[in-house]
Backbone atoms as SQL, in Angstrom:
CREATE TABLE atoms (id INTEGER PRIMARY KEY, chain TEXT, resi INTEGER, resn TEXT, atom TEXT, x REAL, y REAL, z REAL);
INSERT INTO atoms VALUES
  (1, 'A', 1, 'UNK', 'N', -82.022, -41.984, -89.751),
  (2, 'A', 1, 'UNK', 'CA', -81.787, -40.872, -88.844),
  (3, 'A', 1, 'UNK', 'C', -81.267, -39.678, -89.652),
  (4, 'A', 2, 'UNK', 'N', -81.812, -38.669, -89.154),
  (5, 'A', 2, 'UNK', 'CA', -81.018, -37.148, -90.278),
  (6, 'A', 2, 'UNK', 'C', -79.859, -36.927, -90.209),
  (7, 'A', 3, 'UNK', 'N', -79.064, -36.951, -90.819),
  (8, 'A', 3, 'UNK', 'CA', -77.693, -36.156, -90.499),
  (9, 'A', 3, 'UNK', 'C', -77.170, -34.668, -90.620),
  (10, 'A', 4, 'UNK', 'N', -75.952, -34.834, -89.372),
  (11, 'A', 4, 'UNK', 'CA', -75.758, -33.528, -89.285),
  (12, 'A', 4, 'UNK', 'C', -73.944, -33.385, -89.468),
  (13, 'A', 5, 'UNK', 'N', -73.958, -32.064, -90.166),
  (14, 'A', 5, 'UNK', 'CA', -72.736, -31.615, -90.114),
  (15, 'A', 5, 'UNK', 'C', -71.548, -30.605, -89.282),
  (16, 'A', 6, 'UNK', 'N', -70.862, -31.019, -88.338),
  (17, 'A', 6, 'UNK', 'CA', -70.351, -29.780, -87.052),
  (18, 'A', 6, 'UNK', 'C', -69.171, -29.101, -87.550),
  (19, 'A', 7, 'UNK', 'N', -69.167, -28.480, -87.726),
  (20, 'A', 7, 'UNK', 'CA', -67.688, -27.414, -87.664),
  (21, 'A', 7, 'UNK', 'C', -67.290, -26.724, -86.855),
  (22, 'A', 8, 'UNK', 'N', -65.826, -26.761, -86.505),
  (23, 'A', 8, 'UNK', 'CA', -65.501, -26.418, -85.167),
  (24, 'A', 8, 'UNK', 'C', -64.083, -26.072, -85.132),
  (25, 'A', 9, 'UNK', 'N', -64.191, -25.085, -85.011),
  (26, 'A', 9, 'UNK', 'CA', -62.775, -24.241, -84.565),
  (27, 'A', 9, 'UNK', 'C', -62.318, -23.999, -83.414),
  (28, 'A', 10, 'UNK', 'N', -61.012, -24.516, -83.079),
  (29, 'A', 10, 'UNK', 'CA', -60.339, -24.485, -81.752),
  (30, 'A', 10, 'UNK', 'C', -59.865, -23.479, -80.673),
  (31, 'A', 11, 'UNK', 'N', -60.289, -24.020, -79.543),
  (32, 'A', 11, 'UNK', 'CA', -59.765, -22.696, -78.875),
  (33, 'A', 11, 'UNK', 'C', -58.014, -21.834, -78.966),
  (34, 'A', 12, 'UNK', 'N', -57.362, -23.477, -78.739),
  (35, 'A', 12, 'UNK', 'CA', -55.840, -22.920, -78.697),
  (36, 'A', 12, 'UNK', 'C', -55.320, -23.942, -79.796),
  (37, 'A', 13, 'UNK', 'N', -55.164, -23.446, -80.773),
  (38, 'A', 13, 'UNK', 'CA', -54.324, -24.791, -81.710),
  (39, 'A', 13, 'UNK', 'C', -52.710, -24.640, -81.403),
  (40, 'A', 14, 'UNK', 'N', -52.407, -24.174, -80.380),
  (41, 'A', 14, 'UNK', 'CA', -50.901, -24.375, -80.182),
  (42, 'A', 14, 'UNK', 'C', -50.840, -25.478, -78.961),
  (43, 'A', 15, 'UNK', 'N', -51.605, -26.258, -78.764),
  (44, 'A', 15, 'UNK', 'CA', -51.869, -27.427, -78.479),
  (45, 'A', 15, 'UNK', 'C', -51.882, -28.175, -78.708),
  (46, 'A', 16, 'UNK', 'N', -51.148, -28.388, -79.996),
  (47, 'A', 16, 'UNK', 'CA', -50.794, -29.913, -80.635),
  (48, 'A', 16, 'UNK', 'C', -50.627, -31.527, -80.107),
  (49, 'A', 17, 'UNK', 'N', -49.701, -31.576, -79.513),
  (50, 'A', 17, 'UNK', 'CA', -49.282, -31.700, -78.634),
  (51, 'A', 17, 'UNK', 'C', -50.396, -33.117, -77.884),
  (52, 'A', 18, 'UNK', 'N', -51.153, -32.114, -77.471),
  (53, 'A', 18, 'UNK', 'CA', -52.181, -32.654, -76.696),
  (54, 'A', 18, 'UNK', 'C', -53.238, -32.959, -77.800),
  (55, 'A', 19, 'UNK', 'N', -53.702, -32.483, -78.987),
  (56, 'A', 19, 'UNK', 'CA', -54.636, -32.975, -79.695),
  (57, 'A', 19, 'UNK', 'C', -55.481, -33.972, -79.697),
  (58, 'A', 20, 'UNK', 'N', -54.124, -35.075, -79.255),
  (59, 'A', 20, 'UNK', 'CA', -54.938, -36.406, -79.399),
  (60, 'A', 20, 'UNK', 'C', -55.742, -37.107, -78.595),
  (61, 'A', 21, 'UNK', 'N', -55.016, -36.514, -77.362),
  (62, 'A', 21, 'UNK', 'CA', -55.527, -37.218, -76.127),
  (63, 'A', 21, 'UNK', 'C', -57.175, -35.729, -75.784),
  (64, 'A', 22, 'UNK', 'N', -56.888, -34.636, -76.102),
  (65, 'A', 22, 'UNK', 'CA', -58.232, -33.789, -76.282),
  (66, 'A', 22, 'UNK', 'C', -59.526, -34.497, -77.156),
  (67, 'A', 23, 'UNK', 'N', -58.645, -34.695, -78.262),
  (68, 'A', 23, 'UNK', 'CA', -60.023, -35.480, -79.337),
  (69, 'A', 23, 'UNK', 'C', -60.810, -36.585, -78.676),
  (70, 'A', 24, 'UNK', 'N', -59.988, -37.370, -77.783),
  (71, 'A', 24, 'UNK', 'CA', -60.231, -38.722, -77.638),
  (72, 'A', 24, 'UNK', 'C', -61.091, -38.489, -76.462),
  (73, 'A', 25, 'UNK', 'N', -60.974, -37.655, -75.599),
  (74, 'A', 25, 'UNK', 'CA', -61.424, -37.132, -74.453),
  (75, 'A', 25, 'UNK', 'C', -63.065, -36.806, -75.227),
  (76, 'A', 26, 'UNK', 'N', -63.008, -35.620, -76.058),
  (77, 'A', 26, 'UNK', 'CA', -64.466, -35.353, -76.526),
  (78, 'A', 26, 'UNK', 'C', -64.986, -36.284, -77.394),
  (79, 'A', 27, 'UNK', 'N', -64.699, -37.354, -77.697),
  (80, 'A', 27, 'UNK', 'CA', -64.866, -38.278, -78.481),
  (81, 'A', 27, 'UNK', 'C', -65.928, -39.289, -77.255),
  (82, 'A', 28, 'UNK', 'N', -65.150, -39.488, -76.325),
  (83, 'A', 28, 'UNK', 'CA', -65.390, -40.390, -75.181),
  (84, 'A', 28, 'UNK', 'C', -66.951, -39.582, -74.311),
  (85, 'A', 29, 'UNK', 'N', -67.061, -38.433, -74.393),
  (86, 'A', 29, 'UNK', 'CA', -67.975, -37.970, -73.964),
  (87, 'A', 29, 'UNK', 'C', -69.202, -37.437, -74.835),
  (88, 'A', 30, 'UNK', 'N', -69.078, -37.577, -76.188),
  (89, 'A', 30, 'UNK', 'CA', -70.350, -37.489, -76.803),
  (90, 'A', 30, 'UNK', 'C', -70.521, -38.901, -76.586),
  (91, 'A', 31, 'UNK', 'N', -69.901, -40.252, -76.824),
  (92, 'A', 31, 'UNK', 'CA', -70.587, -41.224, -77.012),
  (93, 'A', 31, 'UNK', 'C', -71.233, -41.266, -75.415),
  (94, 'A', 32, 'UNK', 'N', -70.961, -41.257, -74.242),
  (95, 'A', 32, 'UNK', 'CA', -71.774, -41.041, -73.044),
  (96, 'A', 32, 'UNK', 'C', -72.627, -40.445, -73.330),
  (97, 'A', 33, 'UNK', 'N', -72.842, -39.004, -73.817),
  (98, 'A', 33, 'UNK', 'CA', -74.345, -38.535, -73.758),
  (99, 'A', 33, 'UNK', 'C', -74.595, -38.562, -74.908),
  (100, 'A', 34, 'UNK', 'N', -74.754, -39.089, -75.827),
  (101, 'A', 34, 'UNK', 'CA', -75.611, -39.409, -77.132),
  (102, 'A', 34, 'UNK', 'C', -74.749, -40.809, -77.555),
  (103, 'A', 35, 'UNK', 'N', -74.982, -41.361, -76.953),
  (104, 'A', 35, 'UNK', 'CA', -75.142, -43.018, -76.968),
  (105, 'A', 35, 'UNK', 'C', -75.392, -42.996, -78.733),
  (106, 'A', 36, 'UNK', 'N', -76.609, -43.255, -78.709),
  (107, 'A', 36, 'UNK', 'CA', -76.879, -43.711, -80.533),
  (108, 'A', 36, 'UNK', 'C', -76.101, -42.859, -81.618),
  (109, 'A', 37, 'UNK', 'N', -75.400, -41.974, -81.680),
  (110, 'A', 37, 'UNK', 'CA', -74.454, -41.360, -82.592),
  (111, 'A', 37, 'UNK', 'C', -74.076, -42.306, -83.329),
  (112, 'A', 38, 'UNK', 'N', -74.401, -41.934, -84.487),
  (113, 'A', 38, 'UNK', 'CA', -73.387, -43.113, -85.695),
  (114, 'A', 38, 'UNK', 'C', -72.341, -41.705, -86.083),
  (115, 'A', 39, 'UNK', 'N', -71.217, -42.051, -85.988),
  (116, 'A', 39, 'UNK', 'CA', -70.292, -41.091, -86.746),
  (117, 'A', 39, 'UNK', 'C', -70.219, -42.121, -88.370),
  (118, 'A', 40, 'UNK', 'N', -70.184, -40.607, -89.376),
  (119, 'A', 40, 'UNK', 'CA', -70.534, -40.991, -90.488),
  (120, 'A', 40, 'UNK', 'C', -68.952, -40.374, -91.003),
  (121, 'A', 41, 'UNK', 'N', -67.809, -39.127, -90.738),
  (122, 'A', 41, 'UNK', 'CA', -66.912, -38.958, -90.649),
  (123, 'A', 41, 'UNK', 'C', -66.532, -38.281, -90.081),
  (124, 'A', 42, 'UNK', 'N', -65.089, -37.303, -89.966),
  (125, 'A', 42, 'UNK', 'CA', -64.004, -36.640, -89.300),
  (126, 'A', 42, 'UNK', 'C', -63.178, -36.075, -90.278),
  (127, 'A', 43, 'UNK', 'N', -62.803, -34.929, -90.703),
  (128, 'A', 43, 'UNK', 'CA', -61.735, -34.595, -91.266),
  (129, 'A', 43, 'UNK', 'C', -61.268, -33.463, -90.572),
  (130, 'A', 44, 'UNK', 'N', -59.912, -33.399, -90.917),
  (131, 'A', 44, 'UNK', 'CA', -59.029, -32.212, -90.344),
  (132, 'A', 44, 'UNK', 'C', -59.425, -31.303, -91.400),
  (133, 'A', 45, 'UNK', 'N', -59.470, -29.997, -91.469),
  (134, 'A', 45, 'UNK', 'CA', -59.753, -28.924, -93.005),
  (135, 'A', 45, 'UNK', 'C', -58.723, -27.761, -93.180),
  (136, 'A', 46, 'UNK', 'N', -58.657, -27.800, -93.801),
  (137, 'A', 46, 'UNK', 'CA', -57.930, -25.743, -93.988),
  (138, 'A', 46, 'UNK', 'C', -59.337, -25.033, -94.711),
  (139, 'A', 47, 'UNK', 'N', -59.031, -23.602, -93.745),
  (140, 'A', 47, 'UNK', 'CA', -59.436, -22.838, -94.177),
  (141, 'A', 47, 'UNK', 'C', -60.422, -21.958, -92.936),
  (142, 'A', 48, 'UNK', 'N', -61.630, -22.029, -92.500),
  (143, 'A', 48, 'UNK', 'CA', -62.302, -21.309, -91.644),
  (144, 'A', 48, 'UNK', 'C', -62.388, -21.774, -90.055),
  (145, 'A', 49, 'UNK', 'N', -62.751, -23.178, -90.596),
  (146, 'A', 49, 'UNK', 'CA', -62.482, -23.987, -89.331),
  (147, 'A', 49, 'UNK', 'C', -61.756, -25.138, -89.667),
  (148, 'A', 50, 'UNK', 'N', -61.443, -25.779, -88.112),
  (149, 'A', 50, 'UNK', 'CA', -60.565, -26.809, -88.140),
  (150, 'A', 50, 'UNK', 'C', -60.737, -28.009, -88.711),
  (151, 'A', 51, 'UNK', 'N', -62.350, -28.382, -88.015),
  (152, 'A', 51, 'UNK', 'CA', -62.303, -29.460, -88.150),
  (153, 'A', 51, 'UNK', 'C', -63.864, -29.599, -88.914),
  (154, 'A', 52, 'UNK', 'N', -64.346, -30.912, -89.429),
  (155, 'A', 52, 'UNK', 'CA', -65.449, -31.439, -89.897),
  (156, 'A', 52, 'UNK', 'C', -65.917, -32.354, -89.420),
  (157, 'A', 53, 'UNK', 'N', -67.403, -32.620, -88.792),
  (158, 'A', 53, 'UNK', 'CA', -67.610, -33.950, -88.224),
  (159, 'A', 53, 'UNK', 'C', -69.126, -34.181, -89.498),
  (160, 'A', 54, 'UNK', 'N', -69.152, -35.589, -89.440),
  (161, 'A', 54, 'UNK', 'CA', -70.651, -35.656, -90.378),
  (162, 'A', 54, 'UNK', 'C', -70.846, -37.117, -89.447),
  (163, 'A', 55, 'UNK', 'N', -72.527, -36.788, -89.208),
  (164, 'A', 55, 'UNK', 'CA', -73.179, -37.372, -88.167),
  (165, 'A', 55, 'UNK', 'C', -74.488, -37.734, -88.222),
  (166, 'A', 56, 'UNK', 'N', -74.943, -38.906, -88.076),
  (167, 'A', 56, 'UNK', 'CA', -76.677, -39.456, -87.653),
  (168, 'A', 56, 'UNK', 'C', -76.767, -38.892, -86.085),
  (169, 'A', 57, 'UNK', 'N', -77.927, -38.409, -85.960),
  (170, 'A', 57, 'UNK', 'CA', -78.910, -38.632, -84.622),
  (171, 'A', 57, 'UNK', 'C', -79.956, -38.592, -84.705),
  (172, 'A', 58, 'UNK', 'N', -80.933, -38.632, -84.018),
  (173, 'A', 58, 'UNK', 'CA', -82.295, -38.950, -83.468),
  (174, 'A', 58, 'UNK', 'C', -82.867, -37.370, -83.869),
  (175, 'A', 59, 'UNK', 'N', -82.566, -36.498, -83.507),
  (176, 'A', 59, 'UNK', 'CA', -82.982, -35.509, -83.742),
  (177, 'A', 59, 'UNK', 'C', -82.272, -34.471, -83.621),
  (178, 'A', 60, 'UNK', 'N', -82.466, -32.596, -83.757),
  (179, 'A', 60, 'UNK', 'CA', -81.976, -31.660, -83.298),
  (180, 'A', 60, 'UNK', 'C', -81.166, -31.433, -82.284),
  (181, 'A', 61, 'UNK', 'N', -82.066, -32.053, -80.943),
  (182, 'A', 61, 'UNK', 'CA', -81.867, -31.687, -80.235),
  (183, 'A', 61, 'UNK', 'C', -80.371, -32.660, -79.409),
  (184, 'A', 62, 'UNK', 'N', -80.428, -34.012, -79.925),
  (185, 'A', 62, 'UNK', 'CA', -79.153, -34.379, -79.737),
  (186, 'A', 62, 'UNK', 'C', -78.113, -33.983, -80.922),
  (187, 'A', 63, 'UNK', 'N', -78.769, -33.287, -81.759),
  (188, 'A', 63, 'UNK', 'CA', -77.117, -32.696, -82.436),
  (189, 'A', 63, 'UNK', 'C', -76.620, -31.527, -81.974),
  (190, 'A', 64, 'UNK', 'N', -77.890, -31.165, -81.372),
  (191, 'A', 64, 'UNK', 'CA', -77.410, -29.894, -80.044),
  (192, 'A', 64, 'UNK', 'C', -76.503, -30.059, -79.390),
  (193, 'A', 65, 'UNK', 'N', -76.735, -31.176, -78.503),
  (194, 'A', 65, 'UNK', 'CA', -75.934, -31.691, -77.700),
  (195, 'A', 65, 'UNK', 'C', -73.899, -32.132, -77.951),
  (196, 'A', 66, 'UNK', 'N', -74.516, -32.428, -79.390),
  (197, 'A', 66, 'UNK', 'CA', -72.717, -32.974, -80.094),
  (198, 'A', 66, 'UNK', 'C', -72.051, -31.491, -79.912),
  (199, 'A', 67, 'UNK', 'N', -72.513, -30.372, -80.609),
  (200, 'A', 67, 'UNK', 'CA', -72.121, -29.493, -80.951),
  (201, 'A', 67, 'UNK', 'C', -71.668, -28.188, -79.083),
  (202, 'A', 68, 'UNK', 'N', -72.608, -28.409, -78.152),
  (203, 'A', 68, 'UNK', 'CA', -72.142, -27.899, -77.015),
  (204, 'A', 68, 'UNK', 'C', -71.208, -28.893, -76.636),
  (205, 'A', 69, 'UNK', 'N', -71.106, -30.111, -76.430),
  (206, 'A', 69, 'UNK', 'CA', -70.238, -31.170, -75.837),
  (207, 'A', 69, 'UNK', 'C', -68.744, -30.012, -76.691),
  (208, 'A', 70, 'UNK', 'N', -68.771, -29.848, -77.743),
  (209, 'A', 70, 'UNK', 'CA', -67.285, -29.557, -78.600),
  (210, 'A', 70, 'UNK', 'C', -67.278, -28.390, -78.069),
  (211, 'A', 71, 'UNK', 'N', -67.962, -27.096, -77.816),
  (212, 'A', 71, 'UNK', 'CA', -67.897, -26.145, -77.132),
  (213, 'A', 71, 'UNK', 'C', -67.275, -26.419, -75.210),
  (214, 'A', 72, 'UNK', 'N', -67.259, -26.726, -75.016),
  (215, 'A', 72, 'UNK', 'CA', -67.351, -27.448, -73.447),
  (216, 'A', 72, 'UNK', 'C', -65.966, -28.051, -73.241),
  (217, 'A', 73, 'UNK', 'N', -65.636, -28.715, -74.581),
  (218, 'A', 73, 'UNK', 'CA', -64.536, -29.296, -75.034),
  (219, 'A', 73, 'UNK', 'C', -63.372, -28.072, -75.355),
  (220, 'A', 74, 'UNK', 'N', -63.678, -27.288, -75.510),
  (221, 'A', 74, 'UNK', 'CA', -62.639, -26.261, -75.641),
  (222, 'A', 74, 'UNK', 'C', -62.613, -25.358, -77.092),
  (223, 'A', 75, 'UNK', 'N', -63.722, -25.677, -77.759),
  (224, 'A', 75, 'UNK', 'CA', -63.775, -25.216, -79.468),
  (225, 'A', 75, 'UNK', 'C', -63.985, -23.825, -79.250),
  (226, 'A', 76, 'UNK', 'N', -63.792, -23.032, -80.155),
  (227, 'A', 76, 'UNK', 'CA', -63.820, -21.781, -79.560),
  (228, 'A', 76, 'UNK', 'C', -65.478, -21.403, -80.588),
  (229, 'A', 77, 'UNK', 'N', -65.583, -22.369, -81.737),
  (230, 'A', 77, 'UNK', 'CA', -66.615, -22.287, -82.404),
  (231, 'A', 77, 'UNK', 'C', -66.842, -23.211, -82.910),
  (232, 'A', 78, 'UNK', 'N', -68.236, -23.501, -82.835),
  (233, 'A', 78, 'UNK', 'CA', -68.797, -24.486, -83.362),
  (234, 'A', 78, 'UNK', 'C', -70.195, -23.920, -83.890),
  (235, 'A', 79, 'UNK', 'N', -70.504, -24.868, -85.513),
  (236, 'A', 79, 'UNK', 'CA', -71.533, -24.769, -86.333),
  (237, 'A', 79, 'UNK', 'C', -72.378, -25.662, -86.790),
  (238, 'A', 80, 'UNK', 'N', -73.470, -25.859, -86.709),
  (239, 'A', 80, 'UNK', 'CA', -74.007, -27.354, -87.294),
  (240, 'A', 80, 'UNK', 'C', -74.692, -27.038, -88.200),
  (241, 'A', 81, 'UNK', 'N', -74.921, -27.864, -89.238),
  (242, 'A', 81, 'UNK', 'CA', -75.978, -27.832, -90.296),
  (243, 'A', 81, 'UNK', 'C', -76.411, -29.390, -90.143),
  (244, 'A', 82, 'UNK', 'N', -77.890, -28.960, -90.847),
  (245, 'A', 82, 'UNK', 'CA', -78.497, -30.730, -91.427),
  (246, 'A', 82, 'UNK', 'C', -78.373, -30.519, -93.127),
  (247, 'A', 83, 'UNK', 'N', -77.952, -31.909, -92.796),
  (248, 'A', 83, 'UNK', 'CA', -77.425, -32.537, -94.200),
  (249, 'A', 83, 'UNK', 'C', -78.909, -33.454, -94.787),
  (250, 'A', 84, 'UNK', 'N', -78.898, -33.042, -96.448),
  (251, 'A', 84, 'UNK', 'CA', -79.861, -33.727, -96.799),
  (252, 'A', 84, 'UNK', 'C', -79.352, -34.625, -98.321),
  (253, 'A', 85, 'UNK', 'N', -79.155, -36.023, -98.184),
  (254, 'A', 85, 'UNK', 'CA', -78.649, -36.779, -99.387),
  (255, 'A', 85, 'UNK', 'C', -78.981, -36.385, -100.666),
  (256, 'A', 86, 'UNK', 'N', -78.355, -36.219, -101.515),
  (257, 'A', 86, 'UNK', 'CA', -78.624, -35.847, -103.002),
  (258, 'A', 86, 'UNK', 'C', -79.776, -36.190, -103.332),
  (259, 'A', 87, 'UNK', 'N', -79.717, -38.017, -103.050),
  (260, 'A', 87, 'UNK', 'CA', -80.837, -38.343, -103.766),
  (261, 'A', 87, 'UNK', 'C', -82.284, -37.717, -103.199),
  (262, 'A', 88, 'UNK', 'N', -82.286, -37.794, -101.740),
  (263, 'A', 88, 'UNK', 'CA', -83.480, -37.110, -100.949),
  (264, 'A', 88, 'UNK', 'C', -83.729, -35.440, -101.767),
  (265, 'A', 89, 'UNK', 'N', -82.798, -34.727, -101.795),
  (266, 'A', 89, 'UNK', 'CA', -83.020, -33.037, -102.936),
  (267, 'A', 89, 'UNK', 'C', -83.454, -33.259, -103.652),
  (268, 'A', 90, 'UNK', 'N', -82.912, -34.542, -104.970),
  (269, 'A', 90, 'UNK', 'CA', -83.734, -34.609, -106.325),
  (270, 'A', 90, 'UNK', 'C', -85.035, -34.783, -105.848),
  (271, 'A', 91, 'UNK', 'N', -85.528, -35.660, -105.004),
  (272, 'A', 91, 'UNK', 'CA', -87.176, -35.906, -104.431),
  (273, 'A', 91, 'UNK', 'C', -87.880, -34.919, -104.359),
  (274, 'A', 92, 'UNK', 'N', -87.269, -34.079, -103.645),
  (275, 'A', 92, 'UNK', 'CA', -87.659, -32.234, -103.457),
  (276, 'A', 92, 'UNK', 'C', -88.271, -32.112, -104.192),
  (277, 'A', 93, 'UNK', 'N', -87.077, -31.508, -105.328),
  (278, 'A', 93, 'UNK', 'CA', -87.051, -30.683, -106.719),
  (279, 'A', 93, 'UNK', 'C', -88.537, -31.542, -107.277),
  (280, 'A', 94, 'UNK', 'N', -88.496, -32.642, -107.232),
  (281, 'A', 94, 'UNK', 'CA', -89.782, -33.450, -108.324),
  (282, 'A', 94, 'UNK', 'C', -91.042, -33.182, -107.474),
  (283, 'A', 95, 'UNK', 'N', -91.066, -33.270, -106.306),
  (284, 'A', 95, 'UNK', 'CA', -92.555, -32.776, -105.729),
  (285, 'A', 95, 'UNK', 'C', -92.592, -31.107, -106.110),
  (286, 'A', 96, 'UNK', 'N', -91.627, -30.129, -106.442),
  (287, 'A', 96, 'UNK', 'CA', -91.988, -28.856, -106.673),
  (288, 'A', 96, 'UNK', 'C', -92.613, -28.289, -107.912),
  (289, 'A', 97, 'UNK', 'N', -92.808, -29.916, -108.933),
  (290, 'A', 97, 'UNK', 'CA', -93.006, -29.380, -110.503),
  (291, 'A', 97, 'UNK', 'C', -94.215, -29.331, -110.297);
């Protein structure tokens, strides 16, 4: 499955507080609507945005879905990219010679 990467910055981070039981909440509702999600990780970050998610799905259009679910959820921004394994780039690079 392709993976994808979300970044997501919070609406109110003076919400601490509540963090956990928020995470767990949007946590609980991607796996309802995108069932097959493999979470691949999670980190907290400094710097632009808050947070990092790295993720398998089926396609685009359910990483669509991860990324409005976190909007919906209260993010004030969210970003996705697809991720492509090192080794899959070197493959690239050798079909381009």
């Amino acid at each position: 499955m392709p993976i994808y990467i979300l970044a997501t910055k919070l609406q109110n981070p003076d919400l601490v507080e509540k963090r956990k039981e928020q995470g767990e909440k949007w946590l609980n509702l991607v796996r309802e609507k995108v069932p097959d999600i493999k979470w691949i990780a999670h980190y907290a970050i400094l710097g632009r945005y808050d947070f990092i998610d790295i993720f398998e799905v089926k396609n685009e259009q359910e990483a669509a879905k991860v990324s409005l679910l976190s909007r919906s959820a209260g993010a004030t921004f969210a970003e996705s990219w697809t991720a492509i394994p090192y080794a899959g780039f070197l493959e690239l690079v050798e079909d381009l010679k």
